[in-house]
C-alpha positions as CSV (number, residue, x, y, z in Angstrom):
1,X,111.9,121.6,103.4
2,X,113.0,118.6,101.7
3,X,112.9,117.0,99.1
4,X,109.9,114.4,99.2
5,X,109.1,111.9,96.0
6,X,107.5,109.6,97.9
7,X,104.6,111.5,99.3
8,X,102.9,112.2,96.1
9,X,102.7,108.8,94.9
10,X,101.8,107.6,98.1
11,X,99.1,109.7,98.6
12,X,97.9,109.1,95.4
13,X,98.2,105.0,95.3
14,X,96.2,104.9,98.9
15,X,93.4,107.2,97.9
16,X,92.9,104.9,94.7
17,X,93.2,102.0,97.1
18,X,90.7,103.1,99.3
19,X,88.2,104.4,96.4
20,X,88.7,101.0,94.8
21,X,87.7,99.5,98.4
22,X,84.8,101.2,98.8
23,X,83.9,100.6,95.3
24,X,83.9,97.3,95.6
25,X,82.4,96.6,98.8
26,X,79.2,99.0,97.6
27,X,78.6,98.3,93.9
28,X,80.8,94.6,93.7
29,X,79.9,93.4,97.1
30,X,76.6,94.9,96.6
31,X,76.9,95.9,100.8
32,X,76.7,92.9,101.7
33,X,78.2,92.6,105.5
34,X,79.9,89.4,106.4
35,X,81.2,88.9,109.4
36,X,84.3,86.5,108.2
37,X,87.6,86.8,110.2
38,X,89.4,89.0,107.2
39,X,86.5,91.7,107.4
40,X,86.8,91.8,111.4
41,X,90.2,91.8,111.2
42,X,90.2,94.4,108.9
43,X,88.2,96.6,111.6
44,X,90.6,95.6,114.3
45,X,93.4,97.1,111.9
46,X,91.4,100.3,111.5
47,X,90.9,100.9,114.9
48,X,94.4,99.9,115.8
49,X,96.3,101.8,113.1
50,X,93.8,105.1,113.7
51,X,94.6,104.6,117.5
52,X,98.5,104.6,116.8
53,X,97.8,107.5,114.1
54,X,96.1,109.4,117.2
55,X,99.1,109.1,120.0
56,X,101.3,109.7,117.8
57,X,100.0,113.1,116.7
58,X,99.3,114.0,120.2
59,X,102.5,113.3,121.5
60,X,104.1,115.5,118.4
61,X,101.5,118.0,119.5
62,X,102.4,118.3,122.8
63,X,106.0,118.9,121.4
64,X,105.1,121.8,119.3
65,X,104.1,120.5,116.1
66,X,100.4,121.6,114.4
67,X,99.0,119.5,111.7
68,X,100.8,122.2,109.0
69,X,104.3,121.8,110.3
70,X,104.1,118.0,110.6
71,X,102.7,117.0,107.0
72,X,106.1,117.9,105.1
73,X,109.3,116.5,105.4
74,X,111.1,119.7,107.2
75,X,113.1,120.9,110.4
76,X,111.2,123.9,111.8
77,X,113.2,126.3,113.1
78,X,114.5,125.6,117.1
79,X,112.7,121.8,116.3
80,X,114.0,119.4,119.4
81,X,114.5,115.8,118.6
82,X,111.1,114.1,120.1
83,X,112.3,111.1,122.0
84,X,109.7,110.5,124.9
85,X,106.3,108.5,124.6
86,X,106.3,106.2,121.9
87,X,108.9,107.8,120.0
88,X,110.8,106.4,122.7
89,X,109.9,102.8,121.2
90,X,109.4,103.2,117.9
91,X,111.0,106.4,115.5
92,X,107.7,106.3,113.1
93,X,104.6,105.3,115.0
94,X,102.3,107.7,112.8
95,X,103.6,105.9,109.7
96,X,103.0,102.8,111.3
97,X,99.6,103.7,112.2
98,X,98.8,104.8,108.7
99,X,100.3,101.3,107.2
100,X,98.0,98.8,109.4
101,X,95.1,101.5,109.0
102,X,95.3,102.0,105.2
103,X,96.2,97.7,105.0
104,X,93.2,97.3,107.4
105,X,90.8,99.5,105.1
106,X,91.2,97.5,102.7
107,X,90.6,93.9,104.9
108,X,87.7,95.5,106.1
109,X,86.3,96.0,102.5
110,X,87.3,92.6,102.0
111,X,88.7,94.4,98.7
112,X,91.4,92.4,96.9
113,X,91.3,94.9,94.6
114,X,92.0,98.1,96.7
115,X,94.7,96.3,98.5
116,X,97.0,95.8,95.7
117,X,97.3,99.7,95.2
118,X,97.5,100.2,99.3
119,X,100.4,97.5,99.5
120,X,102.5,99.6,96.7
121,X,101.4,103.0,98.4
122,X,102.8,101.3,101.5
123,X,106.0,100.7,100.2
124,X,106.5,104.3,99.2
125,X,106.0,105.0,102.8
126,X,109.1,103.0,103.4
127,X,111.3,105.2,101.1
128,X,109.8,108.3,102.6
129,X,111.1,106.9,106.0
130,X,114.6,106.5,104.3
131,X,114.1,110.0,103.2
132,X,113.3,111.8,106.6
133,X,116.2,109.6,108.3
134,X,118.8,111.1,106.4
135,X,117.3,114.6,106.8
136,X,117.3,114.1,110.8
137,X,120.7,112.6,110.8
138,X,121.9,115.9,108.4
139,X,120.0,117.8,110.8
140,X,120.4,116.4,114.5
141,X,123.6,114.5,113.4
142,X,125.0,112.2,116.6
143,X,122.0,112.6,118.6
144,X,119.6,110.9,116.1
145,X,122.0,108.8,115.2
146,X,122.1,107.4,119.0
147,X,118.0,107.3,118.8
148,X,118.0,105.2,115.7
149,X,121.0,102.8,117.8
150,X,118.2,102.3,120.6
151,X,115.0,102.8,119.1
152,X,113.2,100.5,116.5
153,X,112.2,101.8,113.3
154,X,108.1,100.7,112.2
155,X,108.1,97.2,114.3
156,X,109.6,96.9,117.9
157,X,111.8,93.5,117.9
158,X,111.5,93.2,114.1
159,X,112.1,96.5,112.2
């Protein structure tokens, strides 16, 4: 196990920005539905990031990993570098999948408010990524190494 600042924070910041959502869109918003472009976008996002969330875990459960030995930042013993599927496009599809679903929460609230605290949380999610990366390069050494050479991070084309 490693160590793992980010996930505390992180956890924390998108909880409050999904509480504040949800606030807001009952007791502000009064329930109100409105069918305006950011609250349908928002959906989209949800369904898009949940989706993502969704193959990813599949594809990392097909591989071996349960829900316990794929929450913390480790290296379970004999652990294979997972390369097929989507990992094959993109080295952290489940983070990406939380990202637009947390960002698209938010949308869907139409919650200015509970966006603010999701956009930080999501930016701790970045420095977790820089966190697990050097753990799989300590761990898997040349071999991740050439994965992260022909694989995108988040954003295939971009990042």
């Amino acid at each position: 196990m490693r160590e793992d600042w980010p996930a505390i924070p992180y956890l924390t910041l998108i909880l409050i920005g999904m509480a504040v959502s949800a606030y807001d869109f009952i007791v502000l918003q009064g329930l109100r539905i409105q069918f305006y472009p950011v609250n349908l976008g928002g959906i989209a996002l949800v369904i898009l990031g949940g989706s993502l969330r969704a193959i990813s875990r599949m594809t990392l459960k097909r591989a071996g990993f349960g829900l316990v030995n794929s929450t913390r930042l480790r290296v379970i013993e004999k652990q294979k570098l997972i390369t097929n599927g989507i990992y094959g496009h993109i080295r952290h599809p489940l983070y990406l999948g939380e990202i637009i679903r947390n960002t698209g929460f938010a949308f869907a609230a139409c919650s200015l408010y509970g966006l603010i605290p999701i956009l930080i949380g999501n930016v701790l999610l970045l420095f977790r990524i820089g966190v697990e990366e050097r753990m799989l390069v300590e761990e898997f050494g040349v071999e991740y190494e050439e994965y992260m050479r022909r694989t995108w991070k988040l954003v295939p084309y971009v990042y």
